[in-house]
C-alpha positions in Angstrom: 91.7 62.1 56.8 89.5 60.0 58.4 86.7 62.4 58.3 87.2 62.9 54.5 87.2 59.4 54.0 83.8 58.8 55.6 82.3 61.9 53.9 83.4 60.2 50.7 81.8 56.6 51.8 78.7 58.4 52.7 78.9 60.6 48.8 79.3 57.8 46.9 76.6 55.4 48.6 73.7 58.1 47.8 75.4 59.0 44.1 74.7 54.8 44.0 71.5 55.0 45.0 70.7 58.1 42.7 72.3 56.2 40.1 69.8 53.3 40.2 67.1 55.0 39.9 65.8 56.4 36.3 65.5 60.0 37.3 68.4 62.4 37.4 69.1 63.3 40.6 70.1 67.5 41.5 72.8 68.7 43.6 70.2 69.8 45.8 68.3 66.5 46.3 72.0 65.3 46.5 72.8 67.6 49.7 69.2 67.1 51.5 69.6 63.6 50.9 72.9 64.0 53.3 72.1 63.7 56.9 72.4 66.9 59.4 75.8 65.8 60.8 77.2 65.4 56.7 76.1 68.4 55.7 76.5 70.5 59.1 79.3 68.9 61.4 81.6 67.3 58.7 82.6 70.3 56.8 83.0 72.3 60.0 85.0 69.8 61.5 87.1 69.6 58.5 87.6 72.9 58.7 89.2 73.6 62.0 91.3 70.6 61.2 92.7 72.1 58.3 93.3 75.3 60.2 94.5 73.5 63.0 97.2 71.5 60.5 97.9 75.0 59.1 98.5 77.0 62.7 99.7 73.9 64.9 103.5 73.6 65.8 104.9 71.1 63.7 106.9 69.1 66.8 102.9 69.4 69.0 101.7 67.4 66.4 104.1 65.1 65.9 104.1 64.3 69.9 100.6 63.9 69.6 100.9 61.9 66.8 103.4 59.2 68.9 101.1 59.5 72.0 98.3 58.7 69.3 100.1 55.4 68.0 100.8 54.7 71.6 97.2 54.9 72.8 96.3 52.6 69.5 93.8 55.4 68.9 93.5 55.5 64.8 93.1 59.3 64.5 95.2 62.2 63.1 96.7 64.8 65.4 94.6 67.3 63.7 91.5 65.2 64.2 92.5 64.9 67.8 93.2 68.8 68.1 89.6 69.4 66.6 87.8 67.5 69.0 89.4 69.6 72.1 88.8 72.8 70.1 85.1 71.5 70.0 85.3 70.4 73.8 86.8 74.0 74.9 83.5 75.7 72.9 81.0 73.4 74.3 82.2 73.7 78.2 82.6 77.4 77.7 78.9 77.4 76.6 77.9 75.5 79.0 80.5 77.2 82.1 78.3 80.8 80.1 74.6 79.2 80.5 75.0 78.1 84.2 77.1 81.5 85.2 75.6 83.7 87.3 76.2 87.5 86.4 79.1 87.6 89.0 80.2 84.1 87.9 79.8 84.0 84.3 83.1 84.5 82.8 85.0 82.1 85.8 82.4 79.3 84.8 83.7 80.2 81.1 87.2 79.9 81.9 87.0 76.8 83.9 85.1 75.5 80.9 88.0 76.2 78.4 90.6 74.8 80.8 88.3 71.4 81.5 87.5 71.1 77.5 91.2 71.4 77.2 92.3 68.9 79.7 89.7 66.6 78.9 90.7 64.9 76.2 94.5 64.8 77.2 93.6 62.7 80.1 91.5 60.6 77.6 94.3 60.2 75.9 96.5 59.6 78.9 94.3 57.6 80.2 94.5 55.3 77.1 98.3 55.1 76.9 98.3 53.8 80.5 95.9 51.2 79.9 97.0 50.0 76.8 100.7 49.9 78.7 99.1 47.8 82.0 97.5 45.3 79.5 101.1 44.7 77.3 102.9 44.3 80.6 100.3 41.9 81.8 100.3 39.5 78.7 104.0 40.1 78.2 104.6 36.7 80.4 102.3 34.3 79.0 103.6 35.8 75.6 106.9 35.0 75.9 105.9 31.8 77.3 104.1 30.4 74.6 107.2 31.8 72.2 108.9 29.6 74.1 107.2 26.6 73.6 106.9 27.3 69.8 110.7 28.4 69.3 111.5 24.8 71.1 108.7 23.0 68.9 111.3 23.8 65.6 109.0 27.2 64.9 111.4 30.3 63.9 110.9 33.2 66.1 108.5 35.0 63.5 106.2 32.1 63.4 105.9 31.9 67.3 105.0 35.6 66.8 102.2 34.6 64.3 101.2 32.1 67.1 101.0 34.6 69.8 98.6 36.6 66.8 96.9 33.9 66.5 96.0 32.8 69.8 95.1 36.1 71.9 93.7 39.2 70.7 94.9 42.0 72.7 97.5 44.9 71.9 100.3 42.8 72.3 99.7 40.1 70.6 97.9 42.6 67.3 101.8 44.0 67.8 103.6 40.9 67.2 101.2 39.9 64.3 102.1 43.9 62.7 105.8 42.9 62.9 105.3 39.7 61.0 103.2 41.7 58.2 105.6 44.3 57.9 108.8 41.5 57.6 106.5 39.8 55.2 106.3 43.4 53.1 110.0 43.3 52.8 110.9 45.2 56.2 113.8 43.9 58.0 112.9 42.0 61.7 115.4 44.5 63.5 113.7 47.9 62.1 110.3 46.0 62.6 111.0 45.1 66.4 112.7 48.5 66.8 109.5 50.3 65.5 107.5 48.3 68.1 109.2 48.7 71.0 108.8 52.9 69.5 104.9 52.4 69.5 104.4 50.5 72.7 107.1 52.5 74.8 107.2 49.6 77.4 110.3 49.5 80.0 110.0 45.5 79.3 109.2 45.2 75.8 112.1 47.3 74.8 114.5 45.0 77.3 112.8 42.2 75.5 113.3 43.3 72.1 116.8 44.4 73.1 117.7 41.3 74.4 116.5 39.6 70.9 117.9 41.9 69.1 121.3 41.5 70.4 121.2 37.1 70.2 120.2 38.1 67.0 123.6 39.5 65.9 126.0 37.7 68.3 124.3 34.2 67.2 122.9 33.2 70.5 120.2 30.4 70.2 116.7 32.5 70.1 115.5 29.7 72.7 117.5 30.2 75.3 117.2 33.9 75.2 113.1 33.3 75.1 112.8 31.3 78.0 115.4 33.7 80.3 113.1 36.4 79.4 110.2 35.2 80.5 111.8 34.0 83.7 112.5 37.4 84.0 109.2 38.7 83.4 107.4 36.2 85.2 110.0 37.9 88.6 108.7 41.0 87.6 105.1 40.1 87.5 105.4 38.6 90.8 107.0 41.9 92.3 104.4 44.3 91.2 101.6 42.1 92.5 103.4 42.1 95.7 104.3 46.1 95.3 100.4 46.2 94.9 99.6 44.2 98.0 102.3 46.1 100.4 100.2 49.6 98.9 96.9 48.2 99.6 96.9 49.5 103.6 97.9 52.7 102.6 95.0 53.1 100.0 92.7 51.5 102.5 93.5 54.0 105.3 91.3 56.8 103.5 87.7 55.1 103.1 88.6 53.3 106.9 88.8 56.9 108.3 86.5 58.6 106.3 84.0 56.4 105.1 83.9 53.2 107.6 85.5 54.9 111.0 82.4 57.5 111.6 79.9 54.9 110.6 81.1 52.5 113.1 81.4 55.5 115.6 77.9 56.3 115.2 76.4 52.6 115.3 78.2 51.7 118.8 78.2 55.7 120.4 75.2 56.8 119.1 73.2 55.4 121.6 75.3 56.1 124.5 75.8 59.6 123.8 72.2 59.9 123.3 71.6 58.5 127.1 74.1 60.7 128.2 72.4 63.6 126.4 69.2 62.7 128.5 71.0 62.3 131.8 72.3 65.8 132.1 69.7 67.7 129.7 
C-alpha cells in the first residue's frame, strides 16, 4: 500500500510537470522521466508483495501485522515479508560470491537463514525498545495526569496534556485515544485498543485499573495518583534489579578483557627475567 501510494506521488508530480509545459509528453518520455528505482525496484517489489499477500498464511500475517503496530513501524505485513524475501536473495548472493567451491552452497544457506532472521530481530528489536521507552515515561505520565485530573481537567484532557507536553510513544498513544474518542469511539474500546498495541504488563494494569473506577464510580484522582505510586515502586525496583545484575555482566570483560591485561602489565616483566635466568 505504501509502495503504491508513493509510486502514485511520484506519477502524478511528472504528469504535473508534463502538464505545464506546451508539448505533449509520450508514455515513453513519461517512463524515462521515472527514476531507476520507479521504474525497476517498485514494480518488482510490488510484485512479490502481491504474491506474498496471495501465498502467505492468513493468521502469519496477521501476527506480523500486531507485532507491526507494536513496533510503531507504519508498514503492511506484506511490505515487511518483501523486504526479508529481498534480504534472503541478497545474502544468498553474497554467502554464493564469497563461497569457495567446497563452501559455496553453506555460505548460501547461511545467507538464507541470516536474510531471514534479519529483519525479525529488527523487528524484535523495535518492539523491545519501544516497550523500555513506555515503561520509562509511564511514571512521569501518570504523574503529570495527576496534577491535571486534581487541577478540575477530565481524564481525557490530562491525556491531551501528556500529548502535548512529551513526544514519545506513550504520550503519541494517549493523544490517539483522545482522537479516536473525539471520532465518536468510546474511552473503554479506545484504552482497550491501546493497552492491545502497546502490550505493556503496566499499561494494561493501568488501563485496567481506570477502566474498572470508571464503572464502579471511583474518583479518577485517587485511582491516578495510586498508580503512579505504584509505578514509581516499580521504577525503583528494576533500577535496583539492574544494579544487583551489573557484577554478573561485569564478570565477562574483568576476565577476559581487563584480567590478562593486568596479568601481562605486572608479570610480563618478571617472567621475562625469569625466562633469562634459567635460558
Amino acid at each position: 500500500m505504501l509502495l503504491r501510494r508513493s509510486e502514485g506521488d511520484a506519477l502524478s508530480k511528472r504528469l504535473n510537470e508534463y502538464a505545464a509545459r506546451e508539448e505533449l509528453a509520450t508514455i515513453e518520455d513519461i517512463e524515462l522521466s521515472l527514476s531507476l528505482s520507479d521504474r525497476i525496484f517498485v514494480p518488482i517489489a510490488q510484485r512479490i508483495s502481491g504474491l506474498v499477500t496471495r501465498l502467505a498464511p492468513q493468521d502469519m500475517l496477521e501476527r506480523t501485522a500486531k507485532s507491526l503496530e507494536t513496533a510503531d513501524k507504519k508498514m503492511t505485513p506484506a511490505t515487511f515479508f518483501t523486504f526479508t524475501i529481498l534480504a534472503m536473495f541478497v545474502f544468498a548472493g553474497l554467502g554464493l560470491y564469497l563461497g569457495e567451491d567446497g563452501t559455496r552452497l553453506r555460505y548460501m544457506l547461511g545467507g538464507i537463514v541470516f536474510g531471514w532472521v534479519l529483519p525479525r530481530q529488527w523487528l524484535t528489536s523495535a518492539i523491545r525498545r519501544r516497550k523500555d521507552d513506555v515503561i520509562k515515561k509511564l511514571p512521569d505520565a501518570l504523574d503529570l495526569m495527576t496534577v491535571c485530573v486534581d487541577a478540575g481537567l477530565t481524564f481525557d484532557g490530562a491525556m491531551s496534556k501528556v500529548n502535548e507536553k512529551w513526544d514519545d510513544p506513550l504520550s503519541r498513544e494517549f493523544g490517539r485515544v483522545v482522537y479516536e474518542i473525539q471520532l465518536g469511539k468510546t474511552r473503554r474500546q479506545s484504552l482497550r485498543d491501546m493497552t492491545e498495541r502497546l502490550d505493556v504488563p503496566d499499561v494494561q494494569s493501568f488501563i485496567a485499573s481506570v477502566l474498572q473506577a470508571d464503572q464502579l464510580g471511583v474518583s479518577i484522582g485517587k485511582v491516578l495518583r495510586i498508580q503512579s505510586d505504584q509505578m514509581r515502586v516499580r521504577r525503583r525496583q528494576r533500577a535496583e534489579e539492574k544494579a544487583q545484575q551489573a557484577p554478573v555482566k561485569m564478570l565477562f570483560p574483568m576476565v577476559f578483557l581487563i584480567f590478562p591485561a593486568m596479568f601481562v602489565v605486572l608479570l610480563g616483566p618478571a617472567g621475562f627475567r625469569v625466562y633469562r635466568t634459567f635460558y
